[in-house]
Each structure stands twice: as structure tokens, then as C-alpha cells.
N, C-alpha and C positions, 0 to 999 in steps of 0.2 A: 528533422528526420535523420537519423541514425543513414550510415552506408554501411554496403556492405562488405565484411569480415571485420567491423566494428569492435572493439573490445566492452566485456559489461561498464569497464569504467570512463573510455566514450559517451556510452549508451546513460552513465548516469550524468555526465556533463551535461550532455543532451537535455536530461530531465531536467536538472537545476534551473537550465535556462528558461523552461517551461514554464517552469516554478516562477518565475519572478517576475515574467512577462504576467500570469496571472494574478501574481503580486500586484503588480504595477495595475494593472483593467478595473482592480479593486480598487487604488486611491492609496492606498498602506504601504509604508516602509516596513519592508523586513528588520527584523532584529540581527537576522544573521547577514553576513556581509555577502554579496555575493562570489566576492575571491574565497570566503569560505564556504560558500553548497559547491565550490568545482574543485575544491583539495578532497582527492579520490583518494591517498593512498590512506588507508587502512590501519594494516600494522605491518611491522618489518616483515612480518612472514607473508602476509599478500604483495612485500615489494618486489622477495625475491618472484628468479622465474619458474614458478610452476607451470605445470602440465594447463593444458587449456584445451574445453570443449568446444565443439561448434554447434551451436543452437538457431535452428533457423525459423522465424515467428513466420504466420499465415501470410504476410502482405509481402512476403522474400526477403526478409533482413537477415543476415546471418552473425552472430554473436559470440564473440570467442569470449568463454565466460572460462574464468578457473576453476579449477578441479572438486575445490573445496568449497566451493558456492554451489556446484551440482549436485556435490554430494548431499547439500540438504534438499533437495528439490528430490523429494523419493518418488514422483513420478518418470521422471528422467530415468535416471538412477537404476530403476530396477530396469529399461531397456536394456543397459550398462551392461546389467549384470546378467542381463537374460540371452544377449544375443552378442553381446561384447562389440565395440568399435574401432576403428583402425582410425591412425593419426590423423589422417583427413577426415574424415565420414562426418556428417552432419545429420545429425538432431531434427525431426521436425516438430514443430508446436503450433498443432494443425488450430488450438482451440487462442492464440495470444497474438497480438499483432505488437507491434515494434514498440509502440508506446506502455502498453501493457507490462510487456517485459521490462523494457527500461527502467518503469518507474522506482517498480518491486526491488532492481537491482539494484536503484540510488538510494532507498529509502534503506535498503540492509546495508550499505555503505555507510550512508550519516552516522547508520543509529550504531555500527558497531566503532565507530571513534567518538562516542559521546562516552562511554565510561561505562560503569558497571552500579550507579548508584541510581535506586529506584525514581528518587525523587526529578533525579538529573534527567533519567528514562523520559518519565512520565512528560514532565515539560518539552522534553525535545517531541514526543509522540503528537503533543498538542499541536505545538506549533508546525510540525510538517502536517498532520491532518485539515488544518484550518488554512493551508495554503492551495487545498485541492476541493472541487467541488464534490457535490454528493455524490452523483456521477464517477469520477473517478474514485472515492473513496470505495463505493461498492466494488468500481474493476479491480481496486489493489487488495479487497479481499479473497472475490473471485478467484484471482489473479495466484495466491498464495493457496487457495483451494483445487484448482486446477494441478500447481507443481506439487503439492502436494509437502509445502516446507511448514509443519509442524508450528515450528516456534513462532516465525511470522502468521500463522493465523493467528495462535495466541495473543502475539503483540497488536494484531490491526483487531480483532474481535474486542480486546477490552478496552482500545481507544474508541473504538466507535462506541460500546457500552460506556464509558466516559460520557461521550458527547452527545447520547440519544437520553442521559440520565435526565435531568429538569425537562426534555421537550414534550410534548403533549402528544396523546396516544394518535388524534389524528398525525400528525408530522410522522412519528415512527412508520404508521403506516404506509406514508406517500415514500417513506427513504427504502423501504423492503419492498414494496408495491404489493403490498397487502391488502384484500377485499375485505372486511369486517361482515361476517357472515350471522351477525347481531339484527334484530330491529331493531330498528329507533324504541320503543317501548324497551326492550330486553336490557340493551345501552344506555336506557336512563335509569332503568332500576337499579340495574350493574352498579352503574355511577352513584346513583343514592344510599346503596349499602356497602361502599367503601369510598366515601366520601372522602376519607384520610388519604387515600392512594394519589387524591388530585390535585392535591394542597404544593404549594409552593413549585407550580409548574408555568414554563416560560412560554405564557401566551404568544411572542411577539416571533415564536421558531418562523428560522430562517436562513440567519448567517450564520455560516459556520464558525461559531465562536464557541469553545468551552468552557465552562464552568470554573471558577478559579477554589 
């Protein structure tokens, strides 16, 4: 659990450890070291000291996040800009609780010292998504729906289209909580005239493992 006037890079130490305790509940060694999910700094210009927000999640944590991580957060942001803040004044994020926050802020941490090459992207997206259950992968899209950071949807939307690609239409459903508002008759004809759409899908859905 974060305290409070925590910094987001606390807040993502925090997560890492989370990370690896459910690492570990699974049986699996991490690939990544855990000295390295807790190296937060970023790049030189997150080392310097920038301006820092106070974001305070539903459960009262409060979060001194940098300037330039709010700025993506265009939920935040246009309060910012709509009613302006003073160097104390705290943020509330009536809809996020401390975990929530954190995690979104460790995962834009890793992913932005992984580098700039697709392929390097992609694998690291994998393996942080496949370290978190369904559950929490939904809250870390939510979660980037809520702040309203653009590019992190982009990024958690196509790892989960990644990872929902081979599973079978039921599993899809159970991970959205989607009703199928089909019969059974309507569902098997569906299924009989596009028979190709169900070829080479992974009956065994479950773990979260992606597709290599």
C-alpha cells in the first residue's frame, strides 16, 4: 500500500512488488530481474526536478505525480486548465483507488525505458500483461479510460487484442462480461457459416499467456 504524499515512482515500486509476489503465487520466474521492475528513473529529463501534481485516489492516497505525466492524463489536465491550481491543491480521482493508479503509472514507467522499437514494445507489453490477471488487466484499461491518456489506451487495447486473438468467443466474453444475446440455434448456424473464423482457436483459454 502506497502512503501518503507518495511519489508516482514510489507508487510504481509499489506495483513492481506486486508484480512479483503474483509472479511468484504463479510458480514462474520473471525474466526481468526484480532490481530491474524497481529502476524508476526514466530518462534524464524525468530525473531532473520538475513541477509535481498532487493526485489524490478514492481510498486517500495522495500522489505527487510530475507535470509531464499529467499532462497526458487529459482528464486531469483540463481541471488544470479550467479552474487552475495552486502549489498545494490536490486532485481528486473520485473514480481510482491507489492500486489502480499506481499500476497505470508503473507500467508507463517500464514501457517508456524499454526503447522505441516495435518489436522490443510488443514483447515487453506481453510480458507485463501476462504478469497481471484479467481482472486487473481490465482495471489498467479502465484505468487509462477514466485519465483519459490517449496513447496508453492505444497501448493496453492492442495488447489485450494481442491476447484475446486465438482465445475462443466464449473466454472473450467472460473477460468483457458480455451476455450473447444469440440462441443456441442462431450461435450454431452463426458458427456453421463461418466455420473458418473458429479454426486454429485455443480451446484450453485461461492463462494468461500470449501467443508467440
Amino acid at each position: 500500500m502506497a502512503e501518503k504524499g507518495e511519489s508516482s515512482k514510489m507508487a510504481a515500486m509499489n506495483a513492481a512488488e506486486e508484480l512479483e509476489t503474483h509472479e511468484r503465487s504463479k510458480g514462474e520466474t520473471s525474466e526481468v530481474p526484480i532490481e530491474e521492475l524497481k529502476k524508476l528513473t526514466i530518462t534524464k529529463k524525468e530525473e531532473e526536478d520538475e513541477p509535481t501534481i498532487k493526485l489524490k485516489t478514492s481510498d486517500g492516497i495522495i500522489f505527487d505525480v510530475e507535470a509531464s505525466i499529467v499532462k497526458q492524463m487529459e482528464t486531469v489536465q483540463a481541471v488544470i486548465d479550467d479552474v487552475g491550481i495552486g502549489p498545494d491543491a490536490v486532485i481528486p480521482l473520485h473514480n481510482l483507488t491507489c492500486s489502480e493508479l499506481g499500476r497505470i503509472l508503473e507500467f508507463r514507467a517500464k514501457r517508456s525505458r524499454v526503447g522505441s522499437d516495435p518489436k522490443t514494445l510488443r514483447k515487453f507489453d506481453e510480458k507485463f500483461m501476462s504478469m497481471l490477471t484479467a481482472d486487473q488487466i481490465r482495471e489498467l484499461l479502465l484505468t487509462a479510460n477514466y485519465l483519459n491518456m490517449s496513447h496508453m489506451m492505444d497501448v493496453i487495447s492492442g495488447a489485450i487484442a494481442n491476447y484475446l486473438k486465438y482465445k475462443t468467443v466464449e473466454f472473450a466474453r467472460e473477460f468483457f462480461g458480455i451476455v450473447s444475446d444469440y440462441t443456441p440455434e442462431e450461435e450454431a448456424a452463426y458458427r456453421e457459416a463461418n466455420a473458418w473464423a473458429f479454426r486454429n482457436i485455443d480451446t484450453e483459454s485461461g492463462n494468461l499467456e500470449f501467443p508467440s
